[in-house]
mmCIF file of the C-alpha atoms, coordinates in Angstrom:
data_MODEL
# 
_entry.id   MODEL 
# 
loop_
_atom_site.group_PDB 
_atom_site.id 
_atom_site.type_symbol 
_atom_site.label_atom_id 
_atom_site.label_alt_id 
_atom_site.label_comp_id 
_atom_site.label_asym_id 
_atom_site.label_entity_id 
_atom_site.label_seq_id 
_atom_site.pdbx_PDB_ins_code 
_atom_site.Cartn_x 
_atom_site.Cartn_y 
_atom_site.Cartn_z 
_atom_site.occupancy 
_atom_site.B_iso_or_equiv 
_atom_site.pdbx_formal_charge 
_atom_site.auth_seq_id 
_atom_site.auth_comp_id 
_atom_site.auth_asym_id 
_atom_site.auth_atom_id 
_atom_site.pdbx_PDB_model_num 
ATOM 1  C CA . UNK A 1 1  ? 6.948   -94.411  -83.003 1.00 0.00 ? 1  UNK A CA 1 
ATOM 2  C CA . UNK A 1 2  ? 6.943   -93.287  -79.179 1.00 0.00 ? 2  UNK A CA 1 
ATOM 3  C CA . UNK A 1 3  ? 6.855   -95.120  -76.478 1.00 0.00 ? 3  UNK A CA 1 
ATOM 4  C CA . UNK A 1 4  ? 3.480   -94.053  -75.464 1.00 0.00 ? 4  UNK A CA 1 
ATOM 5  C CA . UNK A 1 5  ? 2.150   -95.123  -78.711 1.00 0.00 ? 5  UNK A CA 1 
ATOM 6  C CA . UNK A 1 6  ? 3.111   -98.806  -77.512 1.00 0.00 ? 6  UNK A CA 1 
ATOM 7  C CA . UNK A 1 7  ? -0.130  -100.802 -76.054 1.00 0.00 ? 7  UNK A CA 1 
ATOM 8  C CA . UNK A 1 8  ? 2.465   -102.890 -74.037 1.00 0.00 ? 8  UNK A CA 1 
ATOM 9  C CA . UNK A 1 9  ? 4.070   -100.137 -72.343 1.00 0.00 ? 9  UNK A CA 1 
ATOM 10 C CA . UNK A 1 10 ? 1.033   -98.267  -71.612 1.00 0.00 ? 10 UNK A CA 1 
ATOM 11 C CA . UNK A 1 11 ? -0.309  -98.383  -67.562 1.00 0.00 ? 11 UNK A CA 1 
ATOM 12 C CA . UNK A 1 12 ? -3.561  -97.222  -67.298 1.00 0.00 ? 12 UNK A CA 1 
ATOM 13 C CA . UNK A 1 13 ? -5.489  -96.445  -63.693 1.00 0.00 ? 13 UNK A CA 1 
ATOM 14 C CA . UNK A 1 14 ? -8.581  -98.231  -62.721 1.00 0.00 ? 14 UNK A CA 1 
ATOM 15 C CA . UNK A 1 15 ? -10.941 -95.624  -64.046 1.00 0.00 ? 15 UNK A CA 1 
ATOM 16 C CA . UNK A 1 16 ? -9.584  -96.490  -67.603 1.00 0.00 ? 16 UNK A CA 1 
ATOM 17 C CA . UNK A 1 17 ? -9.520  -99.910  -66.566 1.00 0.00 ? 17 UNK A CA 1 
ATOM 18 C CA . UNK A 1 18 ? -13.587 -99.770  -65.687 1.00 0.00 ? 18 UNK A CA 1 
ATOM 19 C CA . UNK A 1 19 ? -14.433 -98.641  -69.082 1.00 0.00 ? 19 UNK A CA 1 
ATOM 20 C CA . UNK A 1 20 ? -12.409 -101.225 -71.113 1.00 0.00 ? 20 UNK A CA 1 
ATOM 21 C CA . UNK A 1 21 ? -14.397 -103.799 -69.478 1.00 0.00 ? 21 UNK A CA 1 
ATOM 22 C CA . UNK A 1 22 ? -17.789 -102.413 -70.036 1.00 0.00 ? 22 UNK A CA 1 
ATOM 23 C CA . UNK A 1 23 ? -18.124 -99.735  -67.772 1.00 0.00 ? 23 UNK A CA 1 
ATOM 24 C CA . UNK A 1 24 ? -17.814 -101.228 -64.605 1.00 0.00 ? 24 UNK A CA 1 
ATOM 25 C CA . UNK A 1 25 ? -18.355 -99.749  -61.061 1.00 0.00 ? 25 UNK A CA 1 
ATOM 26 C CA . UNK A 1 26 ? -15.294 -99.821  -58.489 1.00 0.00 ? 26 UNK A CA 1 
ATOM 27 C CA . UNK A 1 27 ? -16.587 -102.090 -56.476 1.00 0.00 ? 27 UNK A CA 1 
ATOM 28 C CA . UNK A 1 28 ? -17.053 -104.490 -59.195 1.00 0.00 ? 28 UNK A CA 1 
ATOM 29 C CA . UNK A 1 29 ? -13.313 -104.139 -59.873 1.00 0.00 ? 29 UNK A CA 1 
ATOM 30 C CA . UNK A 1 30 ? -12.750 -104.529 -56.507 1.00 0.00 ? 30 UNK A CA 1 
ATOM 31 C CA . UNK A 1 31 ? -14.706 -108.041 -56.672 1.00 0.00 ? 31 UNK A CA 1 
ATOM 32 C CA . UNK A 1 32 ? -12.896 -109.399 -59.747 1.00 0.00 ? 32 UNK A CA 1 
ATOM 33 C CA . UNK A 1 33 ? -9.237  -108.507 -58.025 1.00 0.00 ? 33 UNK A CA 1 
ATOM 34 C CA . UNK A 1 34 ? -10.468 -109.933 -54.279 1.00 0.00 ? 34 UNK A CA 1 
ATOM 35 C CA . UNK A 1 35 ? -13.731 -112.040 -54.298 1.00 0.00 ? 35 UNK A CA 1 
ATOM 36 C CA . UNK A 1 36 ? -15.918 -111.598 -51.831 1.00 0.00 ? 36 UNK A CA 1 
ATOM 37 C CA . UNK A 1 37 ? -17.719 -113.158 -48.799 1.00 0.00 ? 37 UNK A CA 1 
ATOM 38 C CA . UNK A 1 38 ? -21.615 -112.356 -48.988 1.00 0.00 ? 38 UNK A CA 1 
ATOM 39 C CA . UNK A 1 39 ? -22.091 -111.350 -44.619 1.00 0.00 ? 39 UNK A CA 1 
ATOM 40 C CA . UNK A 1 40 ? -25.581 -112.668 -44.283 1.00 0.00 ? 40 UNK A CA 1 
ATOM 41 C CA . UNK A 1 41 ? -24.940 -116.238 -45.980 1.00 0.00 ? 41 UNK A CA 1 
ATOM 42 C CA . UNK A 1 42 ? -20.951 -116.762 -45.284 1.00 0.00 ? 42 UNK A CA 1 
ATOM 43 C CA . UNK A 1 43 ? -20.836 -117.154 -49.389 1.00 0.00 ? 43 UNK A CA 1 
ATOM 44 C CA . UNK A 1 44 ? -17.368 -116.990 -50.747 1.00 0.00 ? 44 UNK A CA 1 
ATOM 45 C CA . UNK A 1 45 ? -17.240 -115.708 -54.082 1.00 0.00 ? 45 UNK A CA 1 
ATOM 46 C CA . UNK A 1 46 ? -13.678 -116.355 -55.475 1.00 0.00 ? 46 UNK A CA 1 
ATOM 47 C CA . UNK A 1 47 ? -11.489 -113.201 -57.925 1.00 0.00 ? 47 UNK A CA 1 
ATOM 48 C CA . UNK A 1 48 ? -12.136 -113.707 -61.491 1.00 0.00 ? 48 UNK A CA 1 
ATOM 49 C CA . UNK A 1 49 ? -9.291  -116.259 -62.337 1.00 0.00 ? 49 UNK A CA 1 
ATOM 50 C CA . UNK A 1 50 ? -8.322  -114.237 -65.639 1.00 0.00 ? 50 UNK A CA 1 
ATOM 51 C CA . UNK A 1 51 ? -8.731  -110.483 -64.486 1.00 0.00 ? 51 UNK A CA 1 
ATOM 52 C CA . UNK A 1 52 ? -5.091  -109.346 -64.944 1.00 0.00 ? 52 UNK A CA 1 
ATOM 53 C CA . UNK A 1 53 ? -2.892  -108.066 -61.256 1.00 0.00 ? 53 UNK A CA 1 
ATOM 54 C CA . UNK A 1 54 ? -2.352  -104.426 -61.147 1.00 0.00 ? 54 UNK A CA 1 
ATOM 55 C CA . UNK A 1 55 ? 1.292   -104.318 -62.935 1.00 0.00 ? 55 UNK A CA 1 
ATOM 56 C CA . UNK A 1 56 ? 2.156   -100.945 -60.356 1.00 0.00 ? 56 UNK A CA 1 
ATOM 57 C CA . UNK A 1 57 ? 0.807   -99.442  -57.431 1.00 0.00 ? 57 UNK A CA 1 
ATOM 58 C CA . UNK A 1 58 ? 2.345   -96.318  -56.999 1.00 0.00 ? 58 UNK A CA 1 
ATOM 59 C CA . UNK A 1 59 ? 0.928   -94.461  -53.393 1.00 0.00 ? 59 UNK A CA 1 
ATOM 60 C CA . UNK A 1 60 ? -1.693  -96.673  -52.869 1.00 0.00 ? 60 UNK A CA 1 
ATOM 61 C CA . UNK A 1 61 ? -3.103  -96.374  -57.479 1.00 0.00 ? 61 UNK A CA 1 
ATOM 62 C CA . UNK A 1 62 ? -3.157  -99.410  -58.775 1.00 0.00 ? 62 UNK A CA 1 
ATOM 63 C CA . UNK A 1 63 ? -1.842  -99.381  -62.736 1.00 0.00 ? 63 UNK A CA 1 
ATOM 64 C CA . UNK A 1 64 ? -2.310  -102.337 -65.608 1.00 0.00 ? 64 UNK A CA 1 
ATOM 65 C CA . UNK A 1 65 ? -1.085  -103.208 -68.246 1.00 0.00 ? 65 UNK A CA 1 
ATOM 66 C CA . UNK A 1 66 ? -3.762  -101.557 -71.301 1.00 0.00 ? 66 UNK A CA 1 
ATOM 67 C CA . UNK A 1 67 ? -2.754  -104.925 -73.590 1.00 0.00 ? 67 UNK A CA 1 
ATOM 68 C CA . UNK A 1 68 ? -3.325  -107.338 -70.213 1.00 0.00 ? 68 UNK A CA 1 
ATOM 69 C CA . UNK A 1 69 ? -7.115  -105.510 -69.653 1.00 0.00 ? 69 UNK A CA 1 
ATOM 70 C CA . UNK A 1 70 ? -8.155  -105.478 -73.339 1.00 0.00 ? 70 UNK A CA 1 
ATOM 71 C CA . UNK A 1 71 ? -7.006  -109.200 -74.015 1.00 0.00 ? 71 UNK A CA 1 
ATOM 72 C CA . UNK A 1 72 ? -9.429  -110.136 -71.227 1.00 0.00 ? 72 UNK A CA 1 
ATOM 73 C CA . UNK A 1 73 ? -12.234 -107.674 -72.253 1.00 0.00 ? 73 UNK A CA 1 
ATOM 74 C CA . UNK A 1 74 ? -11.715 -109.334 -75.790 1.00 0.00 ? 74 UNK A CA 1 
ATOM 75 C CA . UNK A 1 75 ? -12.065 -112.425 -74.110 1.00 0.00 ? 75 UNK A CA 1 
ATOM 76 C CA . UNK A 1 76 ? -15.030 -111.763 -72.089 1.00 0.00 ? 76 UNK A CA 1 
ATOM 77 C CA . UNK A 1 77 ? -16.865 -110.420 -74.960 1.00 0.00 ? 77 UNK A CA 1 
ATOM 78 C CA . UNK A 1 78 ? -15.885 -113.475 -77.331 1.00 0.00 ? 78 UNK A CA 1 
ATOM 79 C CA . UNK A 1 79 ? -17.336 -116.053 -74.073 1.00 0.00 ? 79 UNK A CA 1 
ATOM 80 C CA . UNK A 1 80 ? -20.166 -113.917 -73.309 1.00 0.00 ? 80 UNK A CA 1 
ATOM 81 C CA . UNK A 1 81 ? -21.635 -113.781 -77.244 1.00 0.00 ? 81 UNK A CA 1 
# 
């Protein structure tokens, strides 16, 4: 078995991440890793508790963990049914 064959080993970029969770749009990504503050009402939306941290960043790409994204996808689906 190689080591690319490993779930846990595998980083995957945020493009890969977007489609494990449903096909997502960047700044929807960018809302689950950071919250957000609406402008017009001052509302403070806070980061998805269980959306996994980027496990690299390598010149400014952020990486995860494939098993950390598709344990919360699983999870999301599982809540959301």
């Amino acid at each position: 078995m190689s080591a690319n064959s490993n779930p846990i080993d595998t980083l995957i970029p945020a493009p890969a991440v977007r489609a494990i969770c449903g096909g997502i749009g960047h700044t929807t990504l960018h809302r689950w890793l950071n919250g957000e503050t609406d402008p017009r009402t001052g509302k403070t939306t806070p980061p998805v508790a269980d959306f996994p941290k980027p496990a690299r960043v390598i010149n400014t790409r952020r990486y995860w963990s494939r098993a950390e994204v598709e344990r919360f996808a699983a999870g999301r689906r599982v809540d959301a049914a």
